[in-house]
VORO-826817 format. One line per field, with one value per residue: x, y, z of N, C-alpha, C, O, CB in turn; residue in one letter; residue number from 1. Coordinates in steps of 0.1 Angstrom, whole numbers. Glycine has a CB too. Example, Ala and Ser with C-alpha at 12.3 -4.5 7.8 and 13.67 -1.06 7.14 Angstrom:
nx <- 132;128
ny <- -57;-22
nz <- 78;71
cax <- 123;137
cay <- -45;-11
caz <- 78;71
cx <- 132;129
cy <- -33;0
cz <- 78;79
ox <- 142;134
oy <- -33;11
oz <- 85;80
cbx <- 113;141
cby <- -45;-6
cbz <- 90;57
rest <- A;S
nr <- 1;2
! end
This chain:
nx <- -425;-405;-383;-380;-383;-358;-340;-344;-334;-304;-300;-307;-283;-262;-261;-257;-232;-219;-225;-209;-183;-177;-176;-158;-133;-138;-139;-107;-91;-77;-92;-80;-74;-74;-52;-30;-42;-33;-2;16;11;30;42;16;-7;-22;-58;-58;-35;0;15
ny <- -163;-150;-156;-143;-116;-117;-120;-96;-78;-87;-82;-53;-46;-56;-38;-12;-18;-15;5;26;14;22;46;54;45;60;85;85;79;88;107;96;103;85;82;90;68;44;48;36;9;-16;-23;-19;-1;33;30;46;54;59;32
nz <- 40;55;43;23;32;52;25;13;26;28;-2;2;20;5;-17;-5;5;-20;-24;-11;-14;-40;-34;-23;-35;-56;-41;-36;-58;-86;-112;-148;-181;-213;-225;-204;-189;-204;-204;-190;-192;-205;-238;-251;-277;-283;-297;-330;-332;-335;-353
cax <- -424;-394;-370;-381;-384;-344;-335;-342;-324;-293;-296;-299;-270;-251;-261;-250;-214;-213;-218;-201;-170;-173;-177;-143;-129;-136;-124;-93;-84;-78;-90;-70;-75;-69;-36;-26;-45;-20;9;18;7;38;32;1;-8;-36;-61;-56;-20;11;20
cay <- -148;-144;-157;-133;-102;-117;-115;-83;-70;-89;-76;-41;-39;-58;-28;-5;-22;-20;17;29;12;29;59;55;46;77;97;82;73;104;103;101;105;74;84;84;49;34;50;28;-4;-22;-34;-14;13;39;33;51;61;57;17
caz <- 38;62;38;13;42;46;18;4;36;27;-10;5;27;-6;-25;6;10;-30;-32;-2;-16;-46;-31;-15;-42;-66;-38;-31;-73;-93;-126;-157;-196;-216;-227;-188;-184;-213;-204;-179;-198;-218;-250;-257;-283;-283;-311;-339;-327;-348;-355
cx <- -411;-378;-373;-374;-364;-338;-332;-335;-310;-288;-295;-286;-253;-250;-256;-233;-209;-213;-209;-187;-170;-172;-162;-135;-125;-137;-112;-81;-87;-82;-83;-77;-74;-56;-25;-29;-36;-11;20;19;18;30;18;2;-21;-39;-61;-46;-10;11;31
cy <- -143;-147;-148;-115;-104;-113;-107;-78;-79;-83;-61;-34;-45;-44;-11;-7;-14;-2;22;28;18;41;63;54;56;88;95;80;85;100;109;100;92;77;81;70;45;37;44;17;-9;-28;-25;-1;17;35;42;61;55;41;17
cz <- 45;56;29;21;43;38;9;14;32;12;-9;13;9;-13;-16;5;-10;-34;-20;-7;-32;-45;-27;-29;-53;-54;-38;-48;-81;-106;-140;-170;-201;-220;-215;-183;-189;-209;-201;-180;-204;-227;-256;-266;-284;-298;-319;-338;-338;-342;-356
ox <- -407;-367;-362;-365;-357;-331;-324;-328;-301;-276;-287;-281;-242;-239;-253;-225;-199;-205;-197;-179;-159;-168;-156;-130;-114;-136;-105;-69;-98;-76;-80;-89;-73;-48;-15;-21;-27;-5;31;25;19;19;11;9;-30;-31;-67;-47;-14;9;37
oy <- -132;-143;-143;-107;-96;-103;-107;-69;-71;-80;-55;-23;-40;-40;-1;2;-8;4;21;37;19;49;74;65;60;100;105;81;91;91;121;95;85;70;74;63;40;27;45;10;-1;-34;-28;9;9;36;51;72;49;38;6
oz <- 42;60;26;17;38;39;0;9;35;10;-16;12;5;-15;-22;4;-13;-42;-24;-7;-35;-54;-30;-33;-56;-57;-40;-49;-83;-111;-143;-169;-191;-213;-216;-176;-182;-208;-206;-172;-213;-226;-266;-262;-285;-307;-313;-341;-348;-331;-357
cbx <- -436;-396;-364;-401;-397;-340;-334;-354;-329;-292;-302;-304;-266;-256;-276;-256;-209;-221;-230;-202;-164;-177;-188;-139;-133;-153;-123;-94;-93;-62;-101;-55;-65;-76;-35;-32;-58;-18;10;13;-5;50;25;-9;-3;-37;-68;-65;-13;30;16
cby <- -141;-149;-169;-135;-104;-125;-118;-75;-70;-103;-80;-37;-52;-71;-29;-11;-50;-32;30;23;-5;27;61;40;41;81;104;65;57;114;102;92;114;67;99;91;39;36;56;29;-5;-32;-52;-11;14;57;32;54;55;69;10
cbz <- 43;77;34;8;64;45;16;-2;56;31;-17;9;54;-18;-32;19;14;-40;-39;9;-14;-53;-19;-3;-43;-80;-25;-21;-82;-93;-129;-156;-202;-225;-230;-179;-189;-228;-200;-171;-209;-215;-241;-244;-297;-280;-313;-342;-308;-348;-364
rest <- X;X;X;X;X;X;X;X;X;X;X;X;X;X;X;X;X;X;X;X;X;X;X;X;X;X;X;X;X;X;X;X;X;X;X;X;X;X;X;X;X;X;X;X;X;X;X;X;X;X;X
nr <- 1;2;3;4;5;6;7;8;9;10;11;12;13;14;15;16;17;18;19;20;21;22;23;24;25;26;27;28;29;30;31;32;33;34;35;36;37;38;39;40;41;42;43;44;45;46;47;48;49;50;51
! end
């Protein structure tokens, strides 16, 4: 039983670290449109954009 009682405490702090850092994340990363995601890409065209 004490590896079980382990290891749900190691899958909760996993799921701790995993949102925290997303938390950081979508404050610190502004969000953009897809038009703004591609922009930046070479080589790439929006679907159903001119060919």
């Amino acid at each position: 039983m004490e590896f079980v009682t382990a290891w749900l405490w190691y899958l909760l702090a996993f799921a701790l670290g995993a949102l925290v850092a997303w938390l950081v994340a979508r404050a610190t990363i502004e969000a953009t449109n897809g038009n703004e995601a591609f922009a930046d890409v070479p080589e790439t065209r929006a679907i159903g954009g001119r060919e």
